[in-house]
C-alpha positions in Angstrom: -148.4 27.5 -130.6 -149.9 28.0 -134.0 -153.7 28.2 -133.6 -153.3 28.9 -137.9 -150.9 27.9 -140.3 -151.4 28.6 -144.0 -148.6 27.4 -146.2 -148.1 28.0 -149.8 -152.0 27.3 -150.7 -152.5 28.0 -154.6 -156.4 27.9 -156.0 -157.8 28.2 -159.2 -161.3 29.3 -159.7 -163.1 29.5 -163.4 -159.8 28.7 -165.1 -158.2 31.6 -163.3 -156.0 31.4 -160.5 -156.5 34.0 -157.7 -154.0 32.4 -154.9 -150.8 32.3 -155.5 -148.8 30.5 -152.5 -150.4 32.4 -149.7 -148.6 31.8 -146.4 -148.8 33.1 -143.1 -149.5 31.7 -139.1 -151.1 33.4 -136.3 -150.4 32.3 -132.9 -152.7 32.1 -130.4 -153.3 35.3 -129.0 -152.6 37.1 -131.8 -155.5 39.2 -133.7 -155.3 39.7 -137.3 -156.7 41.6 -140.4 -156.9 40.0 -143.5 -156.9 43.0 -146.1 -157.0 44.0 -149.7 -158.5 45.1 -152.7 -161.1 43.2 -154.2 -160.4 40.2 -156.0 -156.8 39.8 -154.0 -158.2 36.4 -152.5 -159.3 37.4 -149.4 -162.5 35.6 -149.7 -161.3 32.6 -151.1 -158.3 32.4 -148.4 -160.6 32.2 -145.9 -163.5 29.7 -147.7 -160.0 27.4 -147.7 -159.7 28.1 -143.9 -163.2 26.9 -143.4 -162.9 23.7 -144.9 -166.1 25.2 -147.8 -162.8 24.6 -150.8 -160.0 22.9 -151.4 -157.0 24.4 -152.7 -154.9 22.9 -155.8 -151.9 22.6 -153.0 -150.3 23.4 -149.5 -151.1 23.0 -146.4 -153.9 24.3 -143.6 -153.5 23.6 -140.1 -156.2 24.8 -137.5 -154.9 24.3 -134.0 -152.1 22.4 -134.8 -154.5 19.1 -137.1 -154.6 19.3 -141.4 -158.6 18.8 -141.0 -160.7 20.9 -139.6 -162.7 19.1 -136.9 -165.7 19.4 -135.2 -164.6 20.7 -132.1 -162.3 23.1 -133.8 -165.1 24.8 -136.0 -167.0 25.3 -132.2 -163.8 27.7 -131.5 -164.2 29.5 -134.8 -166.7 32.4 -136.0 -166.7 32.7 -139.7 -169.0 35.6 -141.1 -168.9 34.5 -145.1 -169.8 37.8 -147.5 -172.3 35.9 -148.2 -174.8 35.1 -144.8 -176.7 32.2 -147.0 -179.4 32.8 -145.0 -182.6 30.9 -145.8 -185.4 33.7 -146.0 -188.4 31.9 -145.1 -187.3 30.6 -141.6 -187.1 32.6 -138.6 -183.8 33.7 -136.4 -184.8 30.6 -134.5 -185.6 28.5 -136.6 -182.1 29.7 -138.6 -180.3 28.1 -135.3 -182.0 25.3 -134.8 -181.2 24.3 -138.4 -177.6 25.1 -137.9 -177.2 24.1 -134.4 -178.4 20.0 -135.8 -174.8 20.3 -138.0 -173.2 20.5 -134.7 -174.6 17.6 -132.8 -177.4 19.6 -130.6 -180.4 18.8 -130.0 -183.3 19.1 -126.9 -182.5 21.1 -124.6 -179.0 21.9 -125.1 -180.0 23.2 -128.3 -183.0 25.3 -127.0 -180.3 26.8 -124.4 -177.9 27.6 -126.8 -180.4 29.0 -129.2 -182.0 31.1 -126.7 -178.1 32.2 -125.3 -177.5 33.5 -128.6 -180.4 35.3 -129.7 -179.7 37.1 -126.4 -176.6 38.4 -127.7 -177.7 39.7 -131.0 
């Protein structure tokens, strides 16, 4: 099974296009690189992954669906090149924000904040 399938996405940003039919699958169980120099789309291939742009045409599937759901994006880490961190809240307050976009609250929330910081 397919746990990713890009298919001939094309995207245009500031009246310049910077993917040109990018394809490629990765199966599940596979691990994969995603390399080049800068400017080669990299960033932008994966900001159409995430669901953050749409490209002008073809086709994303994450696990097998054209839209990435919800319970997808809680088997997914994305670290963006950007973090978009918001500078005046704390770590925990930086999860409990994020954690809301995902349908937690009380103590589920508190548990998975806490799990987390743990880790880092």
């Amino acid at each position: 099974m397919n746990v990713l399938e890009v298919k001939n996405i094309n995207k245009t940003l500031a009246k310049k296009q910077v993917l040109f039919d990018v394809s490629f699958d990765v199966k599940a169980g596979e691990i994969y690189g995603y390399l080049g120099p800068n400017g080669a789309g990299k960033t932008t291939t994966m900001k159409a992954i995430m669901g953050l742009i749409t490209p002008e045409s073809g086709e994303i599937k994450v696990f097998g669906k054209p839209d990435l759901t919800r319970d997808a994006k809680k088997q997914i880490g994305f670290m963006p090149e950007n973090t978009y961190l918001y500078k005046h809240l704390t770590g925990r307050e930086f999860l409990n924000f994020n954690g809301k976009f995902f349908d937690l609250s009380g103590a589920v929330l508190d548990s998975r904040v806490d799990e987390l910081l743990k880790k880092v």
